[in-house]
N, C-alpha and C positions, 0 to 999 in steps of 0.2 A: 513493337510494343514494349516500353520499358517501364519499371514501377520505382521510384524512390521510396521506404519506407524512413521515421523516422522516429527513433528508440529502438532500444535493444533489450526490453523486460519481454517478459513473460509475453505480450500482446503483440508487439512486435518481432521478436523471433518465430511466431506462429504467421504473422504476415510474411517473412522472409519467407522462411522454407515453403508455406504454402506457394506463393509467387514464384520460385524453384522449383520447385514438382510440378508444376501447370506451361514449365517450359518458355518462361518469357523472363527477359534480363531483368534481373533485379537490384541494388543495391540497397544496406544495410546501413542506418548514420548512427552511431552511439558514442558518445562525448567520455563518455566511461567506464565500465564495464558490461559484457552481455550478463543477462542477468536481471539487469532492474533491482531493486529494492530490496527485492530477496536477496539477491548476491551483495550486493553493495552491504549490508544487515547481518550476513550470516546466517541465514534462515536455515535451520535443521530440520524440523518436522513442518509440515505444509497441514493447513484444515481443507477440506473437513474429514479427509481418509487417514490421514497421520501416515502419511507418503511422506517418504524424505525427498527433499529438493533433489538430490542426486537423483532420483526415479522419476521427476518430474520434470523440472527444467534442464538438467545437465541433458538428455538426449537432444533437443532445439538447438542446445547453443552447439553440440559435437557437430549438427549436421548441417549449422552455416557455417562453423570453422570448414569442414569438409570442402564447402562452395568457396574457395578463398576470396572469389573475385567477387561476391554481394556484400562480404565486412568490408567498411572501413573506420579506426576507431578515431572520430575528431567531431569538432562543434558544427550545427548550424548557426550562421549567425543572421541569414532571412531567407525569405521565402516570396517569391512573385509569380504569377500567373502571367503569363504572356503567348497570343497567338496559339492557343488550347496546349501549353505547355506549362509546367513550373520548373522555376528556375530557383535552385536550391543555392545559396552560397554559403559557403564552405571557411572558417577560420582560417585554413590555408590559403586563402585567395582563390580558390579553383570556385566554378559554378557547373552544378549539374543537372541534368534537361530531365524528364520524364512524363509520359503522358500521362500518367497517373500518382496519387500523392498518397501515403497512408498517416498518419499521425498517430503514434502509437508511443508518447512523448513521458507516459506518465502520468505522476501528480505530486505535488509540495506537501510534505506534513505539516499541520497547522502546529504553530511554535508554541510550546510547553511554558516560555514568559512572558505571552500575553494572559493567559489566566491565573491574575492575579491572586486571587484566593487557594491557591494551590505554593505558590512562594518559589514556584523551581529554579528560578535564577540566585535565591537566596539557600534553599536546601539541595545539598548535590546528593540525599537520596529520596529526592521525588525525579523518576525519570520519565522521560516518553518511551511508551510501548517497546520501538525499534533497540532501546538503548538492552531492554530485560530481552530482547530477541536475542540477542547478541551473545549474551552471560547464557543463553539454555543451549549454544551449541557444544557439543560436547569437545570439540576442538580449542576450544576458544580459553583464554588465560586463566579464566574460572572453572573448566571443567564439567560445564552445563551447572554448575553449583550459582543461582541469585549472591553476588555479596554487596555489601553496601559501599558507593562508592567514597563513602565521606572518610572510610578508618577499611577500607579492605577485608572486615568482616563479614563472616556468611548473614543472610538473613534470611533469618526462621520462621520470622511473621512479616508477612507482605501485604499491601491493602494493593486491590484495581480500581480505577475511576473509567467508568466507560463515557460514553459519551465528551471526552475533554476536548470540547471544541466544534461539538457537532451537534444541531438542535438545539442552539442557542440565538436566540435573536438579541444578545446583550454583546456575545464578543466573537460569535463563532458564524456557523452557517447555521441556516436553518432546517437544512437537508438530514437526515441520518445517513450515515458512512456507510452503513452496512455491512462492512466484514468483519467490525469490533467484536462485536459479539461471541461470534465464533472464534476470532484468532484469540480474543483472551481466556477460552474455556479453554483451547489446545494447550495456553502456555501455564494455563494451573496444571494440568494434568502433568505436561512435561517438567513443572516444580515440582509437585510433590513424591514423581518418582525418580527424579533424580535426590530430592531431599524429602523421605517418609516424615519426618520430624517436622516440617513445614508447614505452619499454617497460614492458607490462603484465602482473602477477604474480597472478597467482588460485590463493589457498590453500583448498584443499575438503578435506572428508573421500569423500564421492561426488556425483557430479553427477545433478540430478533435474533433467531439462529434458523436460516433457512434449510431448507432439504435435507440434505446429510447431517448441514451442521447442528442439527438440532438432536442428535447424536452424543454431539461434545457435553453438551448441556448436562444433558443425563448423567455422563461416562462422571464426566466433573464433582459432582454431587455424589451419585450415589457408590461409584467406587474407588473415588480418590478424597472424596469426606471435603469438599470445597465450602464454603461457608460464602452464601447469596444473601446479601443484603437490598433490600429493595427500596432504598434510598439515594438520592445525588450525594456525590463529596461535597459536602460545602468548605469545607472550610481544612487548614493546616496549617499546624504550630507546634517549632522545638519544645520539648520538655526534658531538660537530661539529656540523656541518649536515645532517646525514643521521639519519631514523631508524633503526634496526637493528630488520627483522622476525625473528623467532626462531621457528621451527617442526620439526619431523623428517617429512625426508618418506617417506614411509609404502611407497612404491614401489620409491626405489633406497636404501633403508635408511642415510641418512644424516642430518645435522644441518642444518641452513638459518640460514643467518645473512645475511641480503639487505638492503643497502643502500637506504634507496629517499627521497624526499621526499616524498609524500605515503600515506596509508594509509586505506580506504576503509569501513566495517562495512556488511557486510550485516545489518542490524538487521532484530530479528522482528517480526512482527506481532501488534499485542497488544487482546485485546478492549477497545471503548471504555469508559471510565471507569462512564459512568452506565447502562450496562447491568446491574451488578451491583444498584443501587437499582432500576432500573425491572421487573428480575425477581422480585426478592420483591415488590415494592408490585401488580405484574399475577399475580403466580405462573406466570414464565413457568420452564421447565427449560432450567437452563442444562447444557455440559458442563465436564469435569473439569475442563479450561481456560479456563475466564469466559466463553466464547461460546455463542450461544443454539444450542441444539440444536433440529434443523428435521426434518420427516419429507417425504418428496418433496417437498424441492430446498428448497422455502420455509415449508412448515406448520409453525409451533408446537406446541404442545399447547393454547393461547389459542385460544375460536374466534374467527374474527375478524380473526387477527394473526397477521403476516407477517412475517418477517427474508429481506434480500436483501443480496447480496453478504458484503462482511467481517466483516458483524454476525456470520455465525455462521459462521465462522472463513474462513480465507486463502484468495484467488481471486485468481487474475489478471482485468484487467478485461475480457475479453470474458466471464468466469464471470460476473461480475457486471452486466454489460449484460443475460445473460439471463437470469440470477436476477431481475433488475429487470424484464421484461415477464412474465415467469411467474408472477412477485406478481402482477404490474397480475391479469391474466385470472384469476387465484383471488378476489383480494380484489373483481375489480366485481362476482362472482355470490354473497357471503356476506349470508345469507337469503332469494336468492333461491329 
């Protein structure tokens, strides 16, 4: 019984090791670093416990390094099904067998310059989410300190756009992302205690902060003083030194015109690229939104094969730590 996993985030390191510990060959594909998104991003504090990544992901990846022989770090570049086998090929020319498949691939961030009303290819301080992820590690060149990337100044006043690209039937998907909510309550909170002087602006239509994260919400408001507008960004335009956010807020029925220097997109989550090819070439069902459609938590309609985590749509990463050993325990008993 062998398992091919493929990805090395959060969803898939949890299939790895799980698959490991149940005592059946496994191997590990990641094209670039273990980690996923968080690692590739620099992720410091993790929602919705304000866990640091070292106390969350860094144990996964120590104890597939540990497995040396389930990492290997290089591309898929397809995937076939043959004679209840898939056959994984490999950038290096090599092809690998397994009786079982896990996809645990990811997801694309939706691009910060197709929403035009936002200008981000024209202003370099309206960033996407990942970018202000990056500036809150306290390792990082900024020192957890927000600066603007246009002139390398700090910024003191920050606006968030949630939804940028999600629950949009004009440019975006139609879905909500669902983890926006909460990772942008974590990253005001980790603003303003790394900068007390900072004022933080969060433009919502409504706030979806699940279970714990609904926590954040509070914590954000009521002891870090976060400033919740309940209106979309529409709109952004240089003035000076200052961008000008433009929105109506929806609550005390007025207009928004806010000053701020840097500007944040909670950008969506979008299926990854080569899911679309790897579903027709396996016949896997996708849904309306490019992601693989799963039946209890992780089942395809593939026998055999397995999607964990973002492959088939948006989870925060503890969904996807245990999407990722609930593959493992499906996929070590297929044929048995």
């Amino acid at each position: 019984m062998s398992v091919i996993v493929v990805g090395g985030g959060p969803a898939g390191l949890a299939a790895a090791v799980g698959s490991a510990r149940l005592g059946k060959g496994v191997t590990l594909l990641e094209k670039e670093e273990l980690g996923g998104f968080p690692a590739k991003h620099k992720f410091h504090i993790l929602a919705p416990r304000l866990e640091t990544y070292e106390e969350v992901i860094e144990p996964l990846i120590k104890e597939v390094k540990e497995k040396r022989d389930i990492f290997e770090e290089i591309e898929v570049i397809d995937i076939v099904k043959s004679d209840k086998k898939f056959n994984v090929a490999l950038s290096d020319g090599r092809t690998l067998a397994s009786d079982a498949l896990i996809l645990a691939n990811g997801f694309e961030s939706f691009p910060a310059e197709s929403l035009i009303e936002y200008r981000a290819w024209e202003y370099p301080d309206v960033i996407p989410s990942w970018k202000l992820e990056e500036m809150l590690n306290p390792e990082s060149p900024t020192k957890g300190i927000p600066i603007r990337p246009s002139n390398g100044k700090r910024a003191d006043e920050i606006a968030v756009a949630f939804c940028a690209g999600s629950r949009s039937r004009m440019v975006g998907g139609t879905y909500c992302s669902l983890v926006c909510c909460g990772y942008s309550c974590k990253q005001a909170i980790e603003i303003r205690k790394a900068n007390p002087n900072a004022k933080v602006h969060m433009f919502y239509m409504d706030i979806r902060t699940m279970g714990e994260e609904e926590s954040l919400y509070w914590q954000a408001q009521e002891d870090h003083g976060v400033h919740f507008i309940r209106g979309r960004l529409a709109q952004v335009e240089e003035k000076g030194d200052k961008l000008i956010a433009y929105a109506e807020d929806t609550l005390l029925n007025r207009r928004v015109e806010l000053p701020v220097d840097l500007i944040s997109l909670d950008m969506a989550i979008m299926p990854p690229k080569e899911i679309g090819e790897w579903g027709k070439k396996l016949g896997i069902e996708l849904t309306e939104n490019g992601f693989i459609r799963t039946k209890n938590a992780v089942e395809t309609n593939v026998p055999g094969l397995f999607a964990a985590g973002t492959a088939s749509g948006p989870k925060t990463i503890e969904m996807s730590i245990a999407d990722g050993f609930a593959a493992a325990a499906l996929a070590v008993t297929t044929g048995e």
